[in-house]
C-alpha positions as CSV (number, residue, x, y, z in Angstrom):
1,X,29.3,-65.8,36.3
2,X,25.6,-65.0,37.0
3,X,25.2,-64.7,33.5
4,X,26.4,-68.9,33.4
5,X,24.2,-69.4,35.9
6,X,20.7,-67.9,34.9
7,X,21.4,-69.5,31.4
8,X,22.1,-73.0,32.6
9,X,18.8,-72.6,35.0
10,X,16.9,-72.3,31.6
11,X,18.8,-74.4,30.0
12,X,17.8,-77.2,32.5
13,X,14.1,-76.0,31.9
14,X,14.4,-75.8,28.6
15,X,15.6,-79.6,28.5
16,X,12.9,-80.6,31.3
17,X,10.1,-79.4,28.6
18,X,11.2,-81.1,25.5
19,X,13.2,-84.4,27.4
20,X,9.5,-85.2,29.4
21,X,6.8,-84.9,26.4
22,X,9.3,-87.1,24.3
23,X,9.7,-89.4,27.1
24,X,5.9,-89.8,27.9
25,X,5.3,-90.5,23.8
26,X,8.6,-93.3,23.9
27,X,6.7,-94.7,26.6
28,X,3.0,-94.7,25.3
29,X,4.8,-96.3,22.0
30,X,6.2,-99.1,23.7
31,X,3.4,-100.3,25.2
32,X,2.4,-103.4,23.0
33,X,6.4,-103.7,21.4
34,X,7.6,-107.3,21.9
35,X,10.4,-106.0,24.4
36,X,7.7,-105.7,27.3
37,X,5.4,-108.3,26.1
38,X,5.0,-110.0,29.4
39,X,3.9,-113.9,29.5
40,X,1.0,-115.5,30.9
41,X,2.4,-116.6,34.0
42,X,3.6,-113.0,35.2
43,X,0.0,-111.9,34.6
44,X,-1.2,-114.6,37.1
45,X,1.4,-113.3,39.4
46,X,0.1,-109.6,39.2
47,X,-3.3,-110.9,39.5
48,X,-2.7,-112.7,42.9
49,X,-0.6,-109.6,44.1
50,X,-3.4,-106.9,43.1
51,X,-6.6,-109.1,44.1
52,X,-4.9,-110.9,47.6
53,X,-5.8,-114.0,46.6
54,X,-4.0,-117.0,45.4
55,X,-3.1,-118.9,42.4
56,X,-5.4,-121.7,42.9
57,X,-8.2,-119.2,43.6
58,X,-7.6,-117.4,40.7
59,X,-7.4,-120.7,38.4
60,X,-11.4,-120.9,39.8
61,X,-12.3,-117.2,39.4
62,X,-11.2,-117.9,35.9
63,X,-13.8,-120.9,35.3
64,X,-16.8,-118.5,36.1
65,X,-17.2,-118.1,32.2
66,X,-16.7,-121.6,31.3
67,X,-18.1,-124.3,32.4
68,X,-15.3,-126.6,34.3
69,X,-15.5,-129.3,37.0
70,X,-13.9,-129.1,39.9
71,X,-11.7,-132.3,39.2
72,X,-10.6,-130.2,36.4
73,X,-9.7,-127.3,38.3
74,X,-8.0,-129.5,40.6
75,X,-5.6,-131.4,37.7
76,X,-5.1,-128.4,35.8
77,X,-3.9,-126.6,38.5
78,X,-1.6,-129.8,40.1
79,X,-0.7,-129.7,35.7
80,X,0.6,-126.0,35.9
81,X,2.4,-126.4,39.2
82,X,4.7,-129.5,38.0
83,X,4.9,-128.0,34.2
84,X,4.0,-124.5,34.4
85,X,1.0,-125.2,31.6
86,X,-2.0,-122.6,31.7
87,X,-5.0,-124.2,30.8
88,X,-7.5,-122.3,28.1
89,X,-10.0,-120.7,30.9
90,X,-6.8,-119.4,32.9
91,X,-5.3,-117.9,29.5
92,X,-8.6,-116.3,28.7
93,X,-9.3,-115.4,31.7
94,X,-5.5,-113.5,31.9
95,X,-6.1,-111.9,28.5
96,X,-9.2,-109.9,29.6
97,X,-7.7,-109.2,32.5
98,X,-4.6,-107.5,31.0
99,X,-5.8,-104.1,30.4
100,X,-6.9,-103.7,34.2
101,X,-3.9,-105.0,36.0
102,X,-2.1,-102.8,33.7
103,X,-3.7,-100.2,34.4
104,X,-3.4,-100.8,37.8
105,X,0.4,-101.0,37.9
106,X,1.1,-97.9,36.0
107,X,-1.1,-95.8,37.5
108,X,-3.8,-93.9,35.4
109,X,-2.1,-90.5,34.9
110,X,0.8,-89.5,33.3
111,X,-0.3,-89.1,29.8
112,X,0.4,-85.6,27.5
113,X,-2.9,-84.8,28.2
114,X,-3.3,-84.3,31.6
115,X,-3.5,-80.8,32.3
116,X,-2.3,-80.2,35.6
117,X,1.3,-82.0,34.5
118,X,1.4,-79.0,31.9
119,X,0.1,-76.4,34.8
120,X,3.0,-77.6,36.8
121,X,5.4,-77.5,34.2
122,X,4.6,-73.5,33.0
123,X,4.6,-72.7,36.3
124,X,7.4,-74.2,36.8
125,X,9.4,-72.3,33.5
126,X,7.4,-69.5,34.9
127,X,9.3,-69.3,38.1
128,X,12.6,-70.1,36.4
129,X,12.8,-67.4,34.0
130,X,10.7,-64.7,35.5
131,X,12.9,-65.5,38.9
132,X,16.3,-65.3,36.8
133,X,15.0,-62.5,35.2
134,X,13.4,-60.5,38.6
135,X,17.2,-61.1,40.4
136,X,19.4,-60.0,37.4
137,X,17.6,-56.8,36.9
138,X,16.5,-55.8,40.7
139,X,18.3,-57.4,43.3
140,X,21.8,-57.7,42.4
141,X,22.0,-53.7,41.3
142,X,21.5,-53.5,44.8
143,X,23.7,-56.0,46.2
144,X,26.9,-55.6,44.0
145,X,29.5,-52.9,44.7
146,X,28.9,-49.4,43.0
147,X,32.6,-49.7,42.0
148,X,31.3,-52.8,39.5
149,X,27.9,-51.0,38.2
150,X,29.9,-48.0,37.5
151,X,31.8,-50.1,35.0
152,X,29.0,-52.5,33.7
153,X,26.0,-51.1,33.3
154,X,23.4,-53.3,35.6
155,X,19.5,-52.9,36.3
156,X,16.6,-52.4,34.8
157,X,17.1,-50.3,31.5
């Protein structure tokens, strides 16, 4: 029964180590696949969320770079609240904008690289095995009855 149980402990590790490096490259793969391509409009909803300011406000951050009236701003922005149209400031605007709200929402860590995800991990297989291995060989020779090491040979050789 102890035998199941150590084994399955690594086992468990064992799956922990492969399943999360394949996981982490499935994810980094996906990132420009059509499945998550994300439209314009959810992009001006992240931006309002991340910056705190609102959709009108960001239709006039966008017009920094181009040169736009503010009667412009004003029908574009009453156009894309009756039809949902983006004008061609807002879409640029979005588009250089993706890689930072991205960023932002996904958090900068997490890649196969950083090392202190692999210092956990060892550690981690580290305290699995060399604990399984510790309490199979040292503490339960002392905890089992002498009647049962008699017949099976258990602790350290």
């Amino acid at each position: 029964m102890l035998d199941l149980i150590v084994n399955s402990i690594g086992v468990v590790a064992a799956v922990v180590l492969v399943w999360w490096p394949v996981r982490a490259y499935v994810l980094k793969t996906q990132d420009n696949s059509e499945i998550d391509s994300i439209t314009v409009e959810n992009y001006l909803q992240k931006i309002t969320q991340a910056t705190g300011i609102s959709v009108y406000d960001t239709f006039r951050k966008s017009t920094e770079e181009w040169s736009v009236s503010a009667d412009r701003i004003e029908k574009d922005f009453k156009r894309y609240l009756s039809s949902q149209s983006v004008p061609y400031y807002v879409k640029d605007f979005v588009r250089k904008s993706q890689k930072p709200i991205d960023e932002f929402y996904r958090g900068k860590g997490t890649s196969l690289t950083d090392k202190r995800l692999w210092l956990f991990y060892s550690v981690l297989v580290l305290l699995f095995w060399g604990g399984a291995v510790f309490v199979s060989l040292y503490v339960f020779p002392y905890i089992w009855p002498e009647e049962f090491r008699a017949t099976i040979h258990i602790g350290p050789p």
